[in-house]
PyMOL CGO cylinders between C-alpha atoms (Angstrom):
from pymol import cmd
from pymol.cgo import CYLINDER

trace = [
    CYLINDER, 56.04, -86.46, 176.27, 58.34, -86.16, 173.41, 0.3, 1, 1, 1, 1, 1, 1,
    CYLINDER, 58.34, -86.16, 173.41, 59.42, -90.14, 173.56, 0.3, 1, 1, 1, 1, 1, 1,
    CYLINDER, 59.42, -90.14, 173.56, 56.03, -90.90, 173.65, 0.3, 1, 1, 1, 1, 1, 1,
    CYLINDER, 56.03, -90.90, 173.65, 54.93, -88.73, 170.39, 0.3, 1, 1, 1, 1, 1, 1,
    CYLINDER, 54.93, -88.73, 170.39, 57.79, -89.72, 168.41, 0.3, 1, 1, 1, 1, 1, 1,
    CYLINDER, 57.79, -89.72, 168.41, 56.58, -93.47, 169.34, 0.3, 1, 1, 1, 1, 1, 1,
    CYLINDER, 56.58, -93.47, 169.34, 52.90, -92.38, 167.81, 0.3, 1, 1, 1, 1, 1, 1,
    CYLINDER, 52.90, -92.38, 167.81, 54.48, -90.84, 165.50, 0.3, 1, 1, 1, 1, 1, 1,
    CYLINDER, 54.48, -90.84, 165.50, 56.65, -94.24, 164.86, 0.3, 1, 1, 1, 1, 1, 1,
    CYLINDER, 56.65, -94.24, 164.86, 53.42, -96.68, 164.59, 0.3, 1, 1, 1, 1, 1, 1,
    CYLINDER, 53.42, -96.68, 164.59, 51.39, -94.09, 162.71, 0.3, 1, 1, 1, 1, 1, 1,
    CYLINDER, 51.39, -94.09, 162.71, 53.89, -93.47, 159.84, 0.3, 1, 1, 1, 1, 1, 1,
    CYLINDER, 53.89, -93.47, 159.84, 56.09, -96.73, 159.69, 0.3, 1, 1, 1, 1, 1, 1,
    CYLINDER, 56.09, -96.73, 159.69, 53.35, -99.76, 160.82, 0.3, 1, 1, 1, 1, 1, 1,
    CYLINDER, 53.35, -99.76, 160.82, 55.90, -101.46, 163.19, 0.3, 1, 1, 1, 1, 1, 1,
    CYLINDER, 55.90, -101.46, 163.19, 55.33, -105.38, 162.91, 0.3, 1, 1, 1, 1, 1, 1,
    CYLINDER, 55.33, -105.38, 162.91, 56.80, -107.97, 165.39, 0.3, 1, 1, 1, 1, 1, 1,
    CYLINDER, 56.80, -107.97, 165.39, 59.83, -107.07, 167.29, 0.3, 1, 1, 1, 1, 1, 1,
    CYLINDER, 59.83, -107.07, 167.29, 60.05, -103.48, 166.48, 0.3, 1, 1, 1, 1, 1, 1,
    CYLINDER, 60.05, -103.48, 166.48, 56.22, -103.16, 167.19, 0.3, 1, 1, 1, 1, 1, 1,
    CYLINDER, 56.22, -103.16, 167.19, 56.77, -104.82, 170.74, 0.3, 1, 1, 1, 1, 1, 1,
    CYLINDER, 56.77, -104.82, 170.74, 60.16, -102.53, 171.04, 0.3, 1, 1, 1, 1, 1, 1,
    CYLINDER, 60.16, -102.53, 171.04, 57.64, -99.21, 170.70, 0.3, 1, 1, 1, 1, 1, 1,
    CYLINDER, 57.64, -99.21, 170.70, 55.13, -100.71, 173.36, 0.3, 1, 1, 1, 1, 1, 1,
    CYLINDER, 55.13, -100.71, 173.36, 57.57, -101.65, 175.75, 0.3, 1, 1, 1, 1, 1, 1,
    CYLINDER, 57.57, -101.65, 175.75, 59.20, -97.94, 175.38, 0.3, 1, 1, 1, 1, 1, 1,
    CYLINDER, 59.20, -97.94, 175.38, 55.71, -96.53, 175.37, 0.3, 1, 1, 1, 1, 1, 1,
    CYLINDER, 55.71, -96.53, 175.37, 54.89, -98.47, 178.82, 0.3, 1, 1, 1, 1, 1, 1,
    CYLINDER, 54.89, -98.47, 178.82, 58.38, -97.87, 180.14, 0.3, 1, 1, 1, 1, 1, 1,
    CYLINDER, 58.38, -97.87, 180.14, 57.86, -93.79, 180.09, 0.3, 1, 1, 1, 1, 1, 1,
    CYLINDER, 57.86, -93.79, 180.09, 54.55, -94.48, 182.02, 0.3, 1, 1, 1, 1, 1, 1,
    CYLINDER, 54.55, -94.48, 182.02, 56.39, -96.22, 184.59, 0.3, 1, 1, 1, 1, 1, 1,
    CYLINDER, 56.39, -96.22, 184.59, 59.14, -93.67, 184.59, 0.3, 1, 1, 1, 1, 1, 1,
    CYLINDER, 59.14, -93.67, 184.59, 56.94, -91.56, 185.11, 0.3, 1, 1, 1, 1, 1, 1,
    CYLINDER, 56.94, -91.56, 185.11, 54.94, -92.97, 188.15, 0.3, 1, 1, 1, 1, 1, 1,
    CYLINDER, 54.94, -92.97, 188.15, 58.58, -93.66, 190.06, 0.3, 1, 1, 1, 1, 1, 1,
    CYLINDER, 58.58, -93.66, 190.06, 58.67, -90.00, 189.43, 0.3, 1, 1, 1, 1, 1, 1,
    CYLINDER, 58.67, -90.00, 189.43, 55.55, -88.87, 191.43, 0.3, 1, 1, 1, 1, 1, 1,
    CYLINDER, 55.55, -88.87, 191.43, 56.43, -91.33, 193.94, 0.3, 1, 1, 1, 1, 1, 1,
    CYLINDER, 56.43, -91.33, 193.94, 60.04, -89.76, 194.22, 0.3, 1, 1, 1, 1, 1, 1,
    CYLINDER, 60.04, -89.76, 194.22, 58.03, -86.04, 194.32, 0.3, 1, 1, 1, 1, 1, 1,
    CYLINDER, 58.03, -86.04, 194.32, 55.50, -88.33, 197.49, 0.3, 1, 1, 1, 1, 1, 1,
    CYLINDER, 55.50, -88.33, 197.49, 58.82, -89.22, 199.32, 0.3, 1, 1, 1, 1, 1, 1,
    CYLINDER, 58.82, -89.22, 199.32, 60.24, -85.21, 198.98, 0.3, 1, 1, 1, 1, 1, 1,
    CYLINDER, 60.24, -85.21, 198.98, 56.91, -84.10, 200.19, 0.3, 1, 1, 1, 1, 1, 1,
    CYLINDER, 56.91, -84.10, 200.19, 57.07, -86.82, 203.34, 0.3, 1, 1, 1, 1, 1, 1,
    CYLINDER, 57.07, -86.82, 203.34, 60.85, -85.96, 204.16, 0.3, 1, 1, 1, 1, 1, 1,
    CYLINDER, 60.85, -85.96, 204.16, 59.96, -82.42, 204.43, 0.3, 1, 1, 1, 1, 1, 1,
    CYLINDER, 59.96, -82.42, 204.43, 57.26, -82.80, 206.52, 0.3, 1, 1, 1, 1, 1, 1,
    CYLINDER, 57.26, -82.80, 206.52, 59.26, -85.27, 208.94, 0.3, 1, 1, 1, 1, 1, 1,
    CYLINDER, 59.26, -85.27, 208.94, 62.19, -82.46, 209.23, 0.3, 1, 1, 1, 1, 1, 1,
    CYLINDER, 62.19, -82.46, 209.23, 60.15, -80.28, 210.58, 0.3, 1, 1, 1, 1, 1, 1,
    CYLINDER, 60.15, -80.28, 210.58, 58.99, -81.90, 213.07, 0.3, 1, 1, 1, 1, 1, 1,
    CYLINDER, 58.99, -81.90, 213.07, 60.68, -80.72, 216.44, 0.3, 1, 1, 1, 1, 1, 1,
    CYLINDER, 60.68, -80.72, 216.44, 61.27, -84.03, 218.19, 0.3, 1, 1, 1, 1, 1, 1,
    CYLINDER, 61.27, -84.03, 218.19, 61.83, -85.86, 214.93, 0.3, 1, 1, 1, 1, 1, 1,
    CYLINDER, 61.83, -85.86, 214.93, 62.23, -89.92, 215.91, 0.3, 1, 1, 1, 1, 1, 1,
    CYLINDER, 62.23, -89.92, 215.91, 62.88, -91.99, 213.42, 0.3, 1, 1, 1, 1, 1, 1,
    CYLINDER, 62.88, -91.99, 213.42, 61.77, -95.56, 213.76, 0.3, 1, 1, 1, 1, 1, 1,
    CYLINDER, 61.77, -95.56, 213.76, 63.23, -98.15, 210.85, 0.3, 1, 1, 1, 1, 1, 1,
    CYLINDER, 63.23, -98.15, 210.85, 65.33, -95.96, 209.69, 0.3, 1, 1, 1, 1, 1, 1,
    CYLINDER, 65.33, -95.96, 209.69, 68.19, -98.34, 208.52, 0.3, 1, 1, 1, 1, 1, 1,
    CYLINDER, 68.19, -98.34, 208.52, 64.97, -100.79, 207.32, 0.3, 1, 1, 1, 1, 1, 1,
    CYLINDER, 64.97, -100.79, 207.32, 63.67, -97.69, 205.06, 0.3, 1, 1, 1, 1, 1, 1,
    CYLINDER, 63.67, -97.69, 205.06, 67.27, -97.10, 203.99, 0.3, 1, 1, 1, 1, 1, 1,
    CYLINDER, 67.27, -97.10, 203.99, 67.47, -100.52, 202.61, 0.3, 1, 1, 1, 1, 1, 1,
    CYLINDER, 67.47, -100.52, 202.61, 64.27, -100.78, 200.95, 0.3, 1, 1, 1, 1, 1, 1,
    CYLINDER, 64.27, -100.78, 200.95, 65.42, -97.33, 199.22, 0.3, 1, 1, 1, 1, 1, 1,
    CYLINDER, 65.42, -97.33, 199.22, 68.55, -98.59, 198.07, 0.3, 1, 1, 1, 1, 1, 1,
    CYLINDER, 68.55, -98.59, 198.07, 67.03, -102.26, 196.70, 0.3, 1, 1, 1, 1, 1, 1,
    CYLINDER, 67.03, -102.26, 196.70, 64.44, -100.11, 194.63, 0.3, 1, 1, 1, 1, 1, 1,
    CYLINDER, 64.44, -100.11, 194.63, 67.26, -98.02, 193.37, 0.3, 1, 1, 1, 1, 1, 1,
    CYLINDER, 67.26, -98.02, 193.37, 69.45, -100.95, 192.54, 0.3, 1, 1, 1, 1, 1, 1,
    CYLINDER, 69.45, -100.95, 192.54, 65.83, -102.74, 190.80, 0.3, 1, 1, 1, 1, 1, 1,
    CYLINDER, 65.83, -102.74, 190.80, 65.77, -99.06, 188.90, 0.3, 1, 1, 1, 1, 1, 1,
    CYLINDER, 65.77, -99.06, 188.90, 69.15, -99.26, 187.66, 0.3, 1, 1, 1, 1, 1, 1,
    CYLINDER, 69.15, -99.26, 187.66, 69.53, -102.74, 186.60, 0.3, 1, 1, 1, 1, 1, 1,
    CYLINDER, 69.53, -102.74, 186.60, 65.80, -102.47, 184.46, 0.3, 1, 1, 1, 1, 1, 1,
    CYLINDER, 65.80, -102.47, 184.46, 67.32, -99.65, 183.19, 0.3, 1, 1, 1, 1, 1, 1,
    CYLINDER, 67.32, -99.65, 183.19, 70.66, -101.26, 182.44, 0.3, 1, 1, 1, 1, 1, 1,
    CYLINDER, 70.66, -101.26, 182.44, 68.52, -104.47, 181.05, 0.3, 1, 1, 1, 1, 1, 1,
    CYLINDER, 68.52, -104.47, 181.05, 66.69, -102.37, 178.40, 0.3, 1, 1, 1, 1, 1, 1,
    CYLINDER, 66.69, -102.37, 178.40, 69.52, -101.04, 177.09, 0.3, 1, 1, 1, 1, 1, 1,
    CYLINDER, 69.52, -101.04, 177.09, 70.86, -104.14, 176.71, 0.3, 1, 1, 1, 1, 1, 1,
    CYLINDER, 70.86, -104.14, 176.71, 68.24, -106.12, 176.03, 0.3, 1, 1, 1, 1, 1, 1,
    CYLINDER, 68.24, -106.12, 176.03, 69.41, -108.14, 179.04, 0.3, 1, 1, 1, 1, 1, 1,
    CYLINDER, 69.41, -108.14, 179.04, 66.78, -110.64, 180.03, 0.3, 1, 1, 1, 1, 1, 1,
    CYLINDER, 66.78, -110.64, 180.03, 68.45, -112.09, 182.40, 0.3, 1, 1, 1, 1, 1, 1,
    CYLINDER, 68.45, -112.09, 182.40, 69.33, -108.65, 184.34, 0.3, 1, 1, 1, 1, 1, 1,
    CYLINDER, 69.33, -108.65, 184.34, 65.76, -107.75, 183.93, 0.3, 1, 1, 1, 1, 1, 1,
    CYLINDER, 65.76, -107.75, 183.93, 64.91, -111.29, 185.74, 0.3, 1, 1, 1, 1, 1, 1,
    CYLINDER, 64.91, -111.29, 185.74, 67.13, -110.51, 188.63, 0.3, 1, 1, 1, 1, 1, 1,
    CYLINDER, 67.13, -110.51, 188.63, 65.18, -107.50, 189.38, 0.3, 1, 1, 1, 1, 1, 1,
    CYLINDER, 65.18, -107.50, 189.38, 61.87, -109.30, 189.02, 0.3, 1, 1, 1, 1, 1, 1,
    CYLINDER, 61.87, -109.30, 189.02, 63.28, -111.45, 191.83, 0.3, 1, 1, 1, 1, 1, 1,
    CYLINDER, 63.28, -111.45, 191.83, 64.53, -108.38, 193.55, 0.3, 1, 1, 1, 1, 1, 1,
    CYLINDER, 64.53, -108.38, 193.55, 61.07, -107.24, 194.11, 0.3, 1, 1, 1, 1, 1, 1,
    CYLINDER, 61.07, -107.24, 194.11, 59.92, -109.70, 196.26, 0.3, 1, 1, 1, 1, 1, 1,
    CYLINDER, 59.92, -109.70, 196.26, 62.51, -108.45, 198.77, 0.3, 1, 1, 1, 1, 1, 1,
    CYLINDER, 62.51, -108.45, 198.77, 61.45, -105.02, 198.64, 0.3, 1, 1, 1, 1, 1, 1,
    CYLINDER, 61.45, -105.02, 198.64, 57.79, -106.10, 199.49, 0.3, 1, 1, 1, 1, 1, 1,
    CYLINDER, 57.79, -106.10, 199.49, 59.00, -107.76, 202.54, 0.3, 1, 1, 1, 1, 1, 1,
    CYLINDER, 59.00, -107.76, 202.54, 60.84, -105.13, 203.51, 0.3, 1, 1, 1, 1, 1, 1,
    CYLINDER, 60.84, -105.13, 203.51, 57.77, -102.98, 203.43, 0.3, 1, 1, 1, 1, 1, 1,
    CYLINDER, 57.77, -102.98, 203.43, 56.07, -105.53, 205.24, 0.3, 1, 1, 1, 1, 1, 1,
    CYLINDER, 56.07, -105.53, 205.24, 58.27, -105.96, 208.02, 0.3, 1, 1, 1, 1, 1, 1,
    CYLINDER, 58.27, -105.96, 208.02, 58.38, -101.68, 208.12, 0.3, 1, 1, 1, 1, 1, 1,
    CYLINDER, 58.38, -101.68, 208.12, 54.85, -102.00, 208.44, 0.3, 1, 1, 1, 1, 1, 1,
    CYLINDER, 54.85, -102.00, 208.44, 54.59, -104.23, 211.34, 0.3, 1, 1, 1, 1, 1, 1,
    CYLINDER, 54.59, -104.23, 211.34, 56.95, -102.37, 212.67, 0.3, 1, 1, 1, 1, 1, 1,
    CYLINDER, 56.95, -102.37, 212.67, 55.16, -99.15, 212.34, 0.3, 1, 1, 1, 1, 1, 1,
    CYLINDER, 55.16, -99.15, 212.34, 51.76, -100.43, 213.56, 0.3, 1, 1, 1, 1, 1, 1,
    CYLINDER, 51.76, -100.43, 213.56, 52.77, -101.63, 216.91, 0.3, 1, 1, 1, 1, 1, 1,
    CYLINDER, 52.77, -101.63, 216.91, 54.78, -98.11, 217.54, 0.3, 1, 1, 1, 1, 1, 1,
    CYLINDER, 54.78, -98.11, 217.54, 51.63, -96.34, 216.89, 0.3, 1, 1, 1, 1, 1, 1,
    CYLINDER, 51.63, -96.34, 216.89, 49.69, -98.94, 219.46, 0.3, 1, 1, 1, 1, 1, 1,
    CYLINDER, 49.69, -98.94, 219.46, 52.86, -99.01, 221.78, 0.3, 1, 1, 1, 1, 1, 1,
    CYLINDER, 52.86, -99.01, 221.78, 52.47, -94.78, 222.03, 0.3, 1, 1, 1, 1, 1, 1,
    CYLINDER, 52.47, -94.78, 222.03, 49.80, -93.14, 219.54, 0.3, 1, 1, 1, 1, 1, 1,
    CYLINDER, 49.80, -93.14, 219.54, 51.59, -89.31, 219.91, 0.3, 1, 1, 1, 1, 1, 1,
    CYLINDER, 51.59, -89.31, 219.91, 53.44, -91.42, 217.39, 0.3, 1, 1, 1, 1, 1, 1,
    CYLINDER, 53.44, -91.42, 217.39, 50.67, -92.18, 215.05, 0.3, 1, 1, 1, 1, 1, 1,
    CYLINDER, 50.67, -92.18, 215.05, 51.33, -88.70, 212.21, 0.3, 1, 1, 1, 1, 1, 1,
    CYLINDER, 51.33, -88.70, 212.21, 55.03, -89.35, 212.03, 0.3, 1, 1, 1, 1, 1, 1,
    CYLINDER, 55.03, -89.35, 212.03, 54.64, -93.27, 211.57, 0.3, 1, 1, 1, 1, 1, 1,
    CYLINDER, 54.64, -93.27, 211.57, 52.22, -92.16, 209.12, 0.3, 1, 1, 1, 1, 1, 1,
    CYLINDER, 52.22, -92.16, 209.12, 54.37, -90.18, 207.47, 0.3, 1, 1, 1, 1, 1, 1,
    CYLINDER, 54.37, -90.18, 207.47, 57.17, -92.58, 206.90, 0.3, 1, 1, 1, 1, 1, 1,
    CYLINDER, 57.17, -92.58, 206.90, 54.77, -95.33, 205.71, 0.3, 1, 1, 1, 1, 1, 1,
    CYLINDER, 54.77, -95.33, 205.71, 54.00, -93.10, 202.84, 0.3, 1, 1, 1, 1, 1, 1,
    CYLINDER, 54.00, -93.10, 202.84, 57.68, -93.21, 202.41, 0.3, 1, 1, 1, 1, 1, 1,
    CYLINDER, 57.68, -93.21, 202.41, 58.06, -96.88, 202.73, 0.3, 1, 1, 1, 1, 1, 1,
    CYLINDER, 58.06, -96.88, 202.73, 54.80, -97.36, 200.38, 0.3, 1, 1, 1, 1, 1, 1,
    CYLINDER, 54.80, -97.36, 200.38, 56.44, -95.28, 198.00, 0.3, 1, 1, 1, 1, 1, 1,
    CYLINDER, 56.44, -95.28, 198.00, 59.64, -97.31, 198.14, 0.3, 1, 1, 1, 1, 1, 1,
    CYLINDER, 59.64, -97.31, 198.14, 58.12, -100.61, 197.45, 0.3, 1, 1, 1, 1, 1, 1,
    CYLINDER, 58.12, -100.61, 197.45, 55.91, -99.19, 194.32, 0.3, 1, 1, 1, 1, 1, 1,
    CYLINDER, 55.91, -99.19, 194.32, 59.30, -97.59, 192.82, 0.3, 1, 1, 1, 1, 1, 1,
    CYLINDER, 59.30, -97.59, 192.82, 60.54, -101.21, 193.13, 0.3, 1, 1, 1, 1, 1, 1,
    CYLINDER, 60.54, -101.21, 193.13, 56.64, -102.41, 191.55, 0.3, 1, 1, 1, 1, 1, 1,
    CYLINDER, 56.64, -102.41, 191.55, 57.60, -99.86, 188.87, 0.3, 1, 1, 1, 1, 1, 1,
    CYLINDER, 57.60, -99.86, 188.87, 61.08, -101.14, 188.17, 0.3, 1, 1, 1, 1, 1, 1,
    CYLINDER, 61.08, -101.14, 188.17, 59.69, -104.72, 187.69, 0.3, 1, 1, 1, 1, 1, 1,
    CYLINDER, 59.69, -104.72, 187.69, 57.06, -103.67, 185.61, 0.3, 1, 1, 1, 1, 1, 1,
    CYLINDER, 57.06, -103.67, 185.61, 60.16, -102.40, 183.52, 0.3, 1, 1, 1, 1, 1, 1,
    CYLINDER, 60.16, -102.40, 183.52, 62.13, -105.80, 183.38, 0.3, 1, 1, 1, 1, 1, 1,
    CYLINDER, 62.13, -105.80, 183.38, 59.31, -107.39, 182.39, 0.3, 1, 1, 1, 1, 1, 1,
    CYLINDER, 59.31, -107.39, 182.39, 58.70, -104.98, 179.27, 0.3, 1, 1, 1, 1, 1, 1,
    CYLINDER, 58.70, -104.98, 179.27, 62.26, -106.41, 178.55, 0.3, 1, 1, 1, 1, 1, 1,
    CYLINDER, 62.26, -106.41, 178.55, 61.22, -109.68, 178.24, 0.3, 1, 1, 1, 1, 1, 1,
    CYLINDER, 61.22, -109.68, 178.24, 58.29, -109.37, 176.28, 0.3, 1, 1, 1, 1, 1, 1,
    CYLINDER, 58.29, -109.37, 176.28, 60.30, -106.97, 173.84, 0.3, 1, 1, 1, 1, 1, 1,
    CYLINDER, 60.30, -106.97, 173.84, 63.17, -109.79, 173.56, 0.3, 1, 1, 1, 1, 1, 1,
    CYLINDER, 63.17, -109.79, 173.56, 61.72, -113.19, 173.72, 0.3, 1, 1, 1, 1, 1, 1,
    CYLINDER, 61.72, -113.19, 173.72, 58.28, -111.74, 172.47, 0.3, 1, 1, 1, 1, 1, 1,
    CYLINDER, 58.28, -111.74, 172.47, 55.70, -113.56, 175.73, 0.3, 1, 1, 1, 1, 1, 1,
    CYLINDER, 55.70, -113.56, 175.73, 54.10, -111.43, 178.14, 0.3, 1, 1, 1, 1, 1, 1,
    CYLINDER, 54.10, -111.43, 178.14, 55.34, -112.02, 181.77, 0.3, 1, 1, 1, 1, 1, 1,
    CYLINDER, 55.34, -112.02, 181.77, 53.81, -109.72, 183.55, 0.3, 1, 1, 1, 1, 1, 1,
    CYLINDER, 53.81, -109.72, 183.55, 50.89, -112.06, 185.71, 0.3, 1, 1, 1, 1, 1, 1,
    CYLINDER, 50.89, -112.06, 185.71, 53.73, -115.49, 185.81, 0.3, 1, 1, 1, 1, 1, 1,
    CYLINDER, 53.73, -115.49, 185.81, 55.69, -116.60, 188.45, 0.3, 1, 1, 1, 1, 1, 1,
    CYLINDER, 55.69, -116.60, 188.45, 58.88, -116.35, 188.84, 0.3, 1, 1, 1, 1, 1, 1,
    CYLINDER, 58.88, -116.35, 188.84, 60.39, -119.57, 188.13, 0.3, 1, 1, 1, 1, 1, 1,
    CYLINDER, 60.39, -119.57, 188.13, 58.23, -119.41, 184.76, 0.3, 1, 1, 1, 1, 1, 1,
    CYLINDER, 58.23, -119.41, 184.76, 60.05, -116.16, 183.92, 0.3, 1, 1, 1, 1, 1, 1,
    CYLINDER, 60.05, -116.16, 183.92, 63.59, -118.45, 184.83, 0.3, 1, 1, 1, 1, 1, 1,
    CYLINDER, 63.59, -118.45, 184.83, 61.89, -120.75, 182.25, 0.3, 1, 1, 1, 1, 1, 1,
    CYLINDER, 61.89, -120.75, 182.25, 60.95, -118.27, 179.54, 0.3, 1, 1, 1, 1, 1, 1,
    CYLINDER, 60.95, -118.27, 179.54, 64.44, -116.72, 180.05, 0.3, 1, 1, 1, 1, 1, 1,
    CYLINDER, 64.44, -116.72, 180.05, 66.62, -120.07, 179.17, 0.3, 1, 1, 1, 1, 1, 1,
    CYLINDER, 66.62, -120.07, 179.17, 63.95, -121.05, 176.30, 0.3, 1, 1, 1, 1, 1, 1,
]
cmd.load_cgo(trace, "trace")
């Protein structure tokens, strides 16, 4: 709340133009999106202390959720590492790093739906850990949403509805 006030605080007092206009938005958007991957982190608590207390805890996709988890952190940390730097490359990687993460949910998913059909006394604690997985894949939403506010700060064009290869494009312009 205080990053976001001083950046108020910043347009209403100084009248940011051009770069250093687009370098308060993207920090204004960026603590929204911190933000969210923060409620999602507080979702995933919630869900992993519901699932250990269950009594005959099994855990299906385990190892699939795990990697999910750790692409979204590594998306987290390299958007994070791009805005410091102003790294538009970095922040491109993790755009591309995204799609992964979606498939992973995906394939968690399918996963998920044919244990509940296979034995539905399964159906709460495969509900359970999609929440999790959901959660996963919109930290790694969040995290791109973050990369691209790195582009549009540094080369000044919004990316946020292009493809990826136009984002390659925008990066080597």
């Amino acid at each position: 709340m205080k990053i976001d006030e001083a950046c108020s605080q910043v347009i209403a007092r100084r009248q940011p133009t051009a770069g250093d206009l687009r370098l308060v938005m993207a920090v204004v958007k960026t603590i929204t999106d911190l933000e969210r991957i923060g409620d999602e982190a507080e979702k995933i608590a919630r869900m992993a202390k519901l699932l250990s207390q269950k009594s005959a805890l099994n855990l299906p996709r385990y190892h699939e959720i795990k990697h999910a988890a750790d692409l979204a952190l590594d998306m987290l940390r390299k958007s994070l590492d791009a805005f410091a730097r102003l790294d538009v490359a970095m922040a491109a990687q993790v755009v591309r790093l995204d799609e992964q993460v979606d498939d992973e949910f995906r394939a968690i998913m399918r996963y998920l739906i044919t244990f509940m059909m296979e034995d539905p006394r399964t159906i709460s604690t495969s509900l359970e850990i999609l929440f999790v997985a959901k959660a996963i894949e919109r930290i790694g939403d969040h995290a791109k949403n973050m990369s691209e506010y790195v582009i549009y700060m540094v080369k000044g064009r919004d990316v946020r509805h292009v493809t990826v290869d136009e984002i390659d494009r925008e990066i080597q312009q």
